[in-house]
MARPAKE-316403 format. One record per atom (N, C-alpha, C): x, z, y; residue in three letters. Coordinates in steps of 0.2 Angstrom, whole numbers, plus 5000, padded with zeros to 4 digits. Layout:
MARPAKE-316403
XZYALA...
end
This chain:
MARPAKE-316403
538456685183UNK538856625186UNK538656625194UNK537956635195UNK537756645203UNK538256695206UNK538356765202UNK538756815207UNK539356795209UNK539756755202UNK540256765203UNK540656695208UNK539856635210UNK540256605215UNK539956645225UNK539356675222UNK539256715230UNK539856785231UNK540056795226UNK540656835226UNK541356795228UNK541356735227UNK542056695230UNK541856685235UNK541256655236UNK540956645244UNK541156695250UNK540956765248UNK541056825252UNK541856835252UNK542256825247UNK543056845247UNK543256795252UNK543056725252UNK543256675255UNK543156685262UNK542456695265UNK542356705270UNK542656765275UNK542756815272UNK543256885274UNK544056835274UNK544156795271UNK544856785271UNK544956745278UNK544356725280UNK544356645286UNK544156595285UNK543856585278UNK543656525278UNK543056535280UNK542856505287UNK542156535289UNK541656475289UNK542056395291UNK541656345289UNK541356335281UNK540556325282UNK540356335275UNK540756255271UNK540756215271UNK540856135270UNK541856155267UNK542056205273UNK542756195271UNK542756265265UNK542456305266UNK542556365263UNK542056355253UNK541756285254UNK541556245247UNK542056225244UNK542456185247UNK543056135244UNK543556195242UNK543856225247UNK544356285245UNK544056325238UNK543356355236UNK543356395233UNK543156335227UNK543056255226UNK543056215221UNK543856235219UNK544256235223UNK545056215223UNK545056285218UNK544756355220UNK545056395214UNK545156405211UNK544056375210UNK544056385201UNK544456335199UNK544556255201UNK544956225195UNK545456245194UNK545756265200UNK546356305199UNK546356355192UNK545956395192UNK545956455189UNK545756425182UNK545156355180UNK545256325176UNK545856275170UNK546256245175UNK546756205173UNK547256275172UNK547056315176UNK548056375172UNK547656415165UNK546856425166UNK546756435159UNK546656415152UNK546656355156UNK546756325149UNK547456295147UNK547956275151UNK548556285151UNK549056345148UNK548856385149UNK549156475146UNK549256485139UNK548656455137UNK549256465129UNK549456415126UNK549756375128UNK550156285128UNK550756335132UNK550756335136UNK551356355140UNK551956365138UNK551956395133UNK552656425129UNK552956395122UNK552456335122UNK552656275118UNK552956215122UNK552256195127UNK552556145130UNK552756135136UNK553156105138UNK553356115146UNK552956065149UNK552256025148UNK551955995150UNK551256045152UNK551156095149UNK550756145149UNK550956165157UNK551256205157UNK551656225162UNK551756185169UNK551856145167UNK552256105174UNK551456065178UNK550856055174UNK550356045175UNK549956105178UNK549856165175UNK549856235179UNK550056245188UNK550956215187UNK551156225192UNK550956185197UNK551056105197UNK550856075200UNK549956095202UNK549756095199UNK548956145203UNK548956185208UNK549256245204UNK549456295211UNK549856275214UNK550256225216UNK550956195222UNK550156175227UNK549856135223UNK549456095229UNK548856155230UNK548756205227UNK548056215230UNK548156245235UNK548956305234UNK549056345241UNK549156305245UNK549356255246UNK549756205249UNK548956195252UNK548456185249UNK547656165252UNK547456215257UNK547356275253UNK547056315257UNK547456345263UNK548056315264UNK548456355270UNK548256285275UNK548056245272UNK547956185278UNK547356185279UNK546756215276UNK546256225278UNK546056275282UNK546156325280UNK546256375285UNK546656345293UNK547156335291UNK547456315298UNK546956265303UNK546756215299UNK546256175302UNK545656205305UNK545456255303UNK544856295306UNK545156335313UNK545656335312UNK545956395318UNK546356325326UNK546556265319UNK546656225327UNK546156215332UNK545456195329UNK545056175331UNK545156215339UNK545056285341UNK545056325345UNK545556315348UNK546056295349UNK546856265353UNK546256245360UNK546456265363UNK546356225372UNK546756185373UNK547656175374UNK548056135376UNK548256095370UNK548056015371UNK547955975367UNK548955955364UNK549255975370UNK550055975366UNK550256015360UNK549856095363UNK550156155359UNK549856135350UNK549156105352UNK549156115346UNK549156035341UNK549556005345UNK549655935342UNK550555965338UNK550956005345UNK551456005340UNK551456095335UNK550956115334UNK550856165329UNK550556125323UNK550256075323UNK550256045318UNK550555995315UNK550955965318UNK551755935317UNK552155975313UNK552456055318UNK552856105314UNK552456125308UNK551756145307UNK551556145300UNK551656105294UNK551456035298UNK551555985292UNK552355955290UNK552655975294UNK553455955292UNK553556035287UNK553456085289UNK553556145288UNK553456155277UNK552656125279UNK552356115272UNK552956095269UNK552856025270UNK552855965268UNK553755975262UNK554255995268UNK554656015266UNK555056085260UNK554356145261UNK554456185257UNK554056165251UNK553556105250UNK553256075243UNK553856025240UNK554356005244UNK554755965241UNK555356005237UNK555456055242UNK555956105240UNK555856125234UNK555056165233UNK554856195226UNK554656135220UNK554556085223UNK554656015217UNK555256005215UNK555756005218UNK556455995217UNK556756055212UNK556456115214UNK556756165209UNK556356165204UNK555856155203UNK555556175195UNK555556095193UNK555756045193UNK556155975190UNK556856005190UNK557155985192UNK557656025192UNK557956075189UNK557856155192UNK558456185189UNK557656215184UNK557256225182UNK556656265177UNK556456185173UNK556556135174UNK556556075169UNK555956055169UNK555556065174UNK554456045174UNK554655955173UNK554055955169UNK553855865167UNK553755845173UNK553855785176UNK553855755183UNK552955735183UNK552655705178UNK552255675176UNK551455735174UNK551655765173UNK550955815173UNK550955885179UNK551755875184UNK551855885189UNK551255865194UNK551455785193UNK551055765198UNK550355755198UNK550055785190UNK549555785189UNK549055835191UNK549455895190UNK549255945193UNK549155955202UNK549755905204UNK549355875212UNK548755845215UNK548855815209UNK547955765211UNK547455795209UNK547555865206UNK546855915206UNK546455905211UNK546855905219UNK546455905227UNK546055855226UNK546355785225UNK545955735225UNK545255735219UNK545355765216UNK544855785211UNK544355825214UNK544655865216UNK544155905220UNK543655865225UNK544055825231UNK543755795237UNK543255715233UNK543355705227UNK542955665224UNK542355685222UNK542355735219UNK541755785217UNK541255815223UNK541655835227UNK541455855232UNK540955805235UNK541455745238UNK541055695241UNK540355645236UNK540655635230UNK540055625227UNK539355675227UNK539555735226UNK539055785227UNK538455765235UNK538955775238UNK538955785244UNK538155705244UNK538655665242UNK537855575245UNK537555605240UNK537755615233UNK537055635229UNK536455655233UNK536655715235UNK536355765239UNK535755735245UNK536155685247UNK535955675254UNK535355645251UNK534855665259UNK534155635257UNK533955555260UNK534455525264UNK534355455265UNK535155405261UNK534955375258UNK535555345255UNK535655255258UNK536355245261UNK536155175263UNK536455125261UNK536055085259UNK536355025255UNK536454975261UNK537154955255UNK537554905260UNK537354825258UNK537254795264UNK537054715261UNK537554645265UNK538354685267UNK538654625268UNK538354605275UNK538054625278UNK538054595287UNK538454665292UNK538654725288UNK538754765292UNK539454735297UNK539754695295UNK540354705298UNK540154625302UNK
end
């Protein structure tokens, strides 16, 4: 199990995920990816909830990692217009080719609206785990007692 996440590690970093923090969430994104379509795959051909759950995961993960990556590469923008409207045209860009391909697999391939959007909220699933991990981890934890605000 160790190879085979220093082996995503290594693939992920040749790809550009060079932040380690950003290049943990993406390669979390895989596996469940690669988990929810495995275990979806043989359901698929009976149920259209298999499937349409499947696809909703990979809509959102590549939809993840292409925003992640890009986020690592605005960072280095010098001009603060250039890269305010490069993130604009990306996220209308997304935003619109995710709607597009939600439309067609409801639509004209018949995908369940509802295990659709389940497979969306994998991200969130992710950035949950992630973040819980993340305080677990941490070596000061700070308790809140109602005076902070």
């Amino acid at each position: 199990m160790r190879n085979l996440k220093d082996g995503l590690e290594r693939w992920l970093f040749r790809r550009g995920y060079v932040h380690p923090e950003v290049r943990e969430l993406v390669r979390n994104q895989v596996v469940l990816t690669a988990l929810v379509c495995a275990a979806c795959l043989p359901f698929s051909a009976v149920s259209t909830a298999a499937w349409s759950l499947a696809a909703g995961t990979l809509i959102i993960s590549l939809n993840f990692c292409s925003l992640a990556k890009f986020g690592q590469q605005i960072t280095g923008y010098g001009n603060k217009r250039e890269a305010i409207a490069a993130v604009l045209v990306r996220f209308y860009f997304r935003l619109a080719l995710t709607g597009f391909v939600l439309f067609g697999l409801i639509v004209w391939f018949g995908a369940s609206p509802l295990p659709l959007l389940a497979g969306i909220t994998t991200v969130v699933v992710n950035f949950l785990v992630w973040g819980v991990a993340r305080h677990a981890g941490s070596k000061t934890h700070q308790t809140l007692t109602g005076k902070e605000a």
